[in-house]
C-alpha positions as CSV (number, residue, x, y, z in Angstrom):
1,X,188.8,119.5,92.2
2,X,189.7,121.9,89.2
3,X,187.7,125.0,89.2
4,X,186.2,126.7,86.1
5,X,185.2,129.8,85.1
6,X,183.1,131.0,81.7
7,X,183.9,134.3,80.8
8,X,180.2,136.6,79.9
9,X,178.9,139.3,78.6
10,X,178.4,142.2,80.5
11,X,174.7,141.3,81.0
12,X,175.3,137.6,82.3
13,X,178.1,138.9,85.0
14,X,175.5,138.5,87.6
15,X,174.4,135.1,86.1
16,X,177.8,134.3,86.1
17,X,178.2,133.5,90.1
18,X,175.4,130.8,89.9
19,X,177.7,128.7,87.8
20,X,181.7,129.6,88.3
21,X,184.0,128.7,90.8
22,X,185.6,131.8,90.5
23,X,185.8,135.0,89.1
24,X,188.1,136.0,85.9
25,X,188.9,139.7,85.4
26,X,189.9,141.3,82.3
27,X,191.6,144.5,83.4
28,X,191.4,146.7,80.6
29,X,187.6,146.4,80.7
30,X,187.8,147.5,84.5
31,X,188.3,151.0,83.1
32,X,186.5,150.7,80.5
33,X,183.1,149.7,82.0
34,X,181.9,151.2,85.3
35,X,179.5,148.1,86.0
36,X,182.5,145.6,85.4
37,X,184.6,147.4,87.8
38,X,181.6,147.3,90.3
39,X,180.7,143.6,89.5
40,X,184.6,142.7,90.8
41,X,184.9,145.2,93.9
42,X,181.8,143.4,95.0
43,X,182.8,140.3,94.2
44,X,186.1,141.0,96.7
45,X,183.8,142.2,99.2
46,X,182.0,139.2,99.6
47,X,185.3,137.2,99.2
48,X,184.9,135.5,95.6
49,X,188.1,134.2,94.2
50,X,189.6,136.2,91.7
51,X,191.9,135.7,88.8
52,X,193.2,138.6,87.0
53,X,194.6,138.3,83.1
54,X,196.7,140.3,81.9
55,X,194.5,141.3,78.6
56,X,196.9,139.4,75.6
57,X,194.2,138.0,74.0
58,X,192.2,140.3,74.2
59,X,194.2,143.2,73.4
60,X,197.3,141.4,70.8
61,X,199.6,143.0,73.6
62,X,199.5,143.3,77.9
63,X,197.3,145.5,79.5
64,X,200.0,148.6,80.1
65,X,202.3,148.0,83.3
66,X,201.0,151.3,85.5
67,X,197.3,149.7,85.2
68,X,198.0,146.1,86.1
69,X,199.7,147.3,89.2
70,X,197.2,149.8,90.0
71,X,194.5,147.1,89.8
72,X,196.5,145.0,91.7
73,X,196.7,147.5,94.6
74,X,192.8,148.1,94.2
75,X,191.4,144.8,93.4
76,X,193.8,142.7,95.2
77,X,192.9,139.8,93.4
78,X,193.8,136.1,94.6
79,X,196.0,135.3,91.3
80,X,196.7,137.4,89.0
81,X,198.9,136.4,85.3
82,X,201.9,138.2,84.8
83,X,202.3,139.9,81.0
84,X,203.3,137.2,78.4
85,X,203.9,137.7,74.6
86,X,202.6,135.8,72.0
87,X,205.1,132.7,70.6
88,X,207.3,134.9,71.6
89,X,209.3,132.7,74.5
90,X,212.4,135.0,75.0
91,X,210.6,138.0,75.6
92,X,207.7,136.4,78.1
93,X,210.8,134.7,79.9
94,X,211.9,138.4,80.1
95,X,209.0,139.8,81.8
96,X,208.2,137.0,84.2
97,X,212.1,137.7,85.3
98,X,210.2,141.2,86.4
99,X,207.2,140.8,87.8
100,X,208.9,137.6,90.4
101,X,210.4,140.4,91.5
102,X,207.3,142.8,91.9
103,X,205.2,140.0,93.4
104,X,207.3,140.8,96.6
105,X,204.9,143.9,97.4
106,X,202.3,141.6,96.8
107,X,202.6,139.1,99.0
108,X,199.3,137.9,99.1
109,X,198.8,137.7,95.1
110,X,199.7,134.2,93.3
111,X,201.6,135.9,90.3
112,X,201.6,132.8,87.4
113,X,203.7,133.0,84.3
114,X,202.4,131.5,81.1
115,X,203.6,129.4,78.8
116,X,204.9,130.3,75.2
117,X,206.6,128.7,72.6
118,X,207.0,127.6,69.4
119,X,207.8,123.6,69.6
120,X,207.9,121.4,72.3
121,X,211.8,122.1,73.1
122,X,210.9,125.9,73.8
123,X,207.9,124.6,76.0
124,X,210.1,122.9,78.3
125,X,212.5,125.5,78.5
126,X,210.4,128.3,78.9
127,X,208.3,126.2,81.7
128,X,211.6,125.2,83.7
129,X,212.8,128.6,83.8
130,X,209.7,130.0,85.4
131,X,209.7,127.3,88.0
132,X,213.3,128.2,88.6
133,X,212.4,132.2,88.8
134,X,209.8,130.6,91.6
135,X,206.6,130.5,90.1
136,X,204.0,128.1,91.6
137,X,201.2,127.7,89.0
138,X,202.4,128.5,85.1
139,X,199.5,128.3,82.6
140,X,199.4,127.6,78.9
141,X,197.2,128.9,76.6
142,X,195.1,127.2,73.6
143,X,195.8,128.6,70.7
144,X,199.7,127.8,69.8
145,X,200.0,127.7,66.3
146,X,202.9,124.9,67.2
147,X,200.1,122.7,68.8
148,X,198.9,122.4,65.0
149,X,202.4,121.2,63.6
150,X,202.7,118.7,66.8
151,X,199.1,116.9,65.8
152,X,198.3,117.8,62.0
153,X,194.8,116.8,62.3
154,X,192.6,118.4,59.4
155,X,190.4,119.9,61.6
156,X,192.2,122.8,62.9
157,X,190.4,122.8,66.2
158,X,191.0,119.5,67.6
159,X,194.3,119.3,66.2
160,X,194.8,122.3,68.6
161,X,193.5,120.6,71.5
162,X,195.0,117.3,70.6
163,X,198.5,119.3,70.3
164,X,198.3,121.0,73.7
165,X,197.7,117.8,75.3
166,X,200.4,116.2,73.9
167,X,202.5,118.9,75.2
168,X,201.2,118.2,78.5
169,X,202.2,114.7,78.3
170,X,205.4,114.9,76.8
171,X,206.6,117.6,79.5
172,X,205.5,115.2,82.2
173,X,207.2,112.7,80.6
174,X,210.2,114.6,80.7
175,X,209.5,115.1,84.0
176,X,209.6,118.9,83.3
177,X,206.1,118.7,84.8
178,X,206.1,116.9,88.0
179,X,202.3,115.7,89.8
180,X,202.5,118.1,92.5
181,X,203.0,121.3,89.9
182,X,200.2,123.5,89.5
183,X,199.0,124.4,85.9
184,X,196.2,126.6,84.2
185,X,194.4,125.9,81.1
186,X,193.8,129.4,79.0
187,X,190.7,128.6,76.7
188,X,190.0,126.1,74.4
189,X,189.3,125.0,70.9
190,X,186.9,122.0,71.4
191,X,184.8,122.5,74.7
192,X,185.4,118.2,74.8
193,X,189.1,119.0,75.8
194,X,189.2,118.8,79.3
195,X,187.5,115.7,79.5
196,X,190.8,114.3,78.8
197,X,192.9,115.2,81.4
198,X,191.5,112.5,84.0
199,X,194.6,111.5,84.5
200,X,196.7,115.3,85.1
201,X,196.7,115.7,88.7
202,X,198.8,118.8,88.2
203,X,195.5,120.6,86.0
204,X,194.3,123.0,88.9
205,X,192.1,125.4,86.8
206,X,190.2,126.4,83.6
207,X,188.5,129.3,81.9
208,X,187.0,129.1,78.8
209,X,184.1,131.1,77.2
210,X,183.6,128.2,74.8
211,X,179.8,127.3,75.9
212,X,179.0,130.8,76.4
213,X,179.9,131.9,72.6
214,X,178.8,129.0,71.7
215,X,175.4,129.5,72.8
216,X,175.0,133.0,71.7
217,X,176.0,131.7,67.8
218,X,173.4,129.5,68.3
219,X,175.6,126.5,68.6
220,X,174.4,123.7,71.0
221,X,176.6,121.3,72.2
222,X,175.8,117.9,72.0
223,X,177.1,114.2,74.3
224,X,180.6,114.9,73.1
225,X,180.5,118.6,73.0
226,X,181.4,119.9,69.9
227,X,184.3,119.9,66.8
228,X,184.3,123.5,65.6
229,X,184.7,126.2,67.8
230,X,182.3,128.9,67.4
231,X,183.1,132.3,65.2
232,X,182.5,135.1,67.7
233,X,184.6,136.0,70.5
234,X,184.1,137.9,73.4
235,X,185.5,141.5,72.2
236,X,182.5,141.0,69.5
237,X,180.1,140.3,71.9
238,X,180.9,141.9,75.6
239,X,177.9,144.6,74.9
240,X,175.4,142.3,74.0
241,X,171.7,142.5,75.1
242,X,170.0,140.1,76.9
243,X,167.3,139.8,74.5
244,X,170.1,138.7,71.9
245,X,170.7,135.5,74.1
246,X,169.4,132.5,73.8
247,X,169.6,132.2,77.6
248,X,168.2,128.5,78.0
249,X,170.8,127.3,75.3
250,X,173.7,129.3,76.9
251,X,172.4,127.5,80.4
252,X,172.4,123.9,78.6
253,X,176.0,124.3,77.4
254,X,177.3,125.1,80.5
255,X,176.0,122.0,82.3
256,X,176.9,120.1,79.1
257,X,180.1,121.6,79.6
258,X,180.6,119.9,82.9
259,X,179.3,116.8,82.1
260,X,181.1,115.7,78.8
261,X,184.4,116.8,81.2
262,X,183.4,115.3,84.3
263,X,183.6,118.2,86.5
């Protein structure tokens, strides 16, 4: 089964266990916010899977090396992805050459590498080499702007989705991707997306704040989810009040969510 996970505000974290599998931490707001930091010690305590990012996307660079490992030390969480670098193929292949070798004082961690490129070629490459550094489970993210040029579609959005899942196929078709491979899917554009990887045995987890956002701009999905993908983003909206959320829309997208995806 893949699990999910839909990123929140800091007033739906406690909301947040009714309806993920597991738990995805953003380390840079661990020392930023004292009741984030709380929300994920507790959530260790009472043995909730955790999987730490790195903070790219949130911060346009990796959370700084010194504070990654620290949280690794403290949080210990169950998987945790190593810094990558936007397009930017050599240089992620460069630091997942560093941190294999610092996931040997953390035995217990799943470190996964993720995926960057800038065509196809470069996504095969880059993917091979981390299984060959010995990473189990490699992610790949949403937003490539190559995933455009691969599937020109004129809405931006699906074109992205459309793109990503082509590259999917194509690297199993290489058989760069093999069925027993393990793979996480960073975000999406189109919530719809996932519905249409029935078929990807390999797929082993998602996060995506996509119904959340979506619901706080007002946005309701509808049977086929939707085909823009909503304006604000979590670094606008992390400090949100409740009384700002439409709570029973953010509710319905989320079992929408699953639905239109089968999950």
């Amino acid at each position: 089964m893949i699990k999910v996970s839909h990123e929140v505000p800091l007033c739906l974290l406690e909301q947040s266990l009714q309806f993920n599998d597991y738990d995805y931490c953003l380390p840079h707001l661990m020392d930023k916010y004292e009741e984030y930091k709380n929300f994920f010690l507790k959530s260790k305590e009472n043995g909730r899977h955790i999987m730490m990012d790195n903070s790219l996307h949130e911060l346009g660079t990796p959370y700084s090396k010194d504070r990654l490992l620290y949280w690794l030390q403290v949080l210990k969480p169950n998987e945790f992805f190593v810094p990558d670098y936007w397009e930017d193929k050599t240089q992620s292949v460069v630091s997942a050459k560093e941190w294999i070798q610092i996931q040997n004082g953390f035995p217990h961690i799943e470190f996964i590498a993720v995926v960057q490129a800038n065509s196809i070629a470069e996504a095969a490459e880059c993917y091979q080499t981390y299984k060959d550094l010995g990473y189990k489970k490699i992610a790949f993210s949403y937003g490539a702007s190559y995933y455009n040029e691969i599937c020109p579609h004129p809405n931006k959005a699906l074109g992205k989705a459309i793109g990503r899942i082509q590259v999917l196929s194509k690297l199993q078709d290489m058989t760069v991707i093999h069925p027993n491979d393990q793979v996480h899917l960073l975000g999406c554009s189109v919530p719809q997306e996932f519905g249409w990887y029935k078929d990807f045995s390999y797929i082993k987890s998602i996060d995506t704040s996509n119904p959340v956002m979506a619901g706080i701009q007002g946005l309701r999905y509808n049977a086929n989810g939707l085909y823009v993908k909503p304006a604000v983003n979590m670094n606008e909206c992390f400090e949100i009040s409740t009384d700002k959320i439409n709570i029973e829309l953010v509710n319905f997208n989320i079992k929408q969510f699953k639905q239109i995806n089968n999950l």
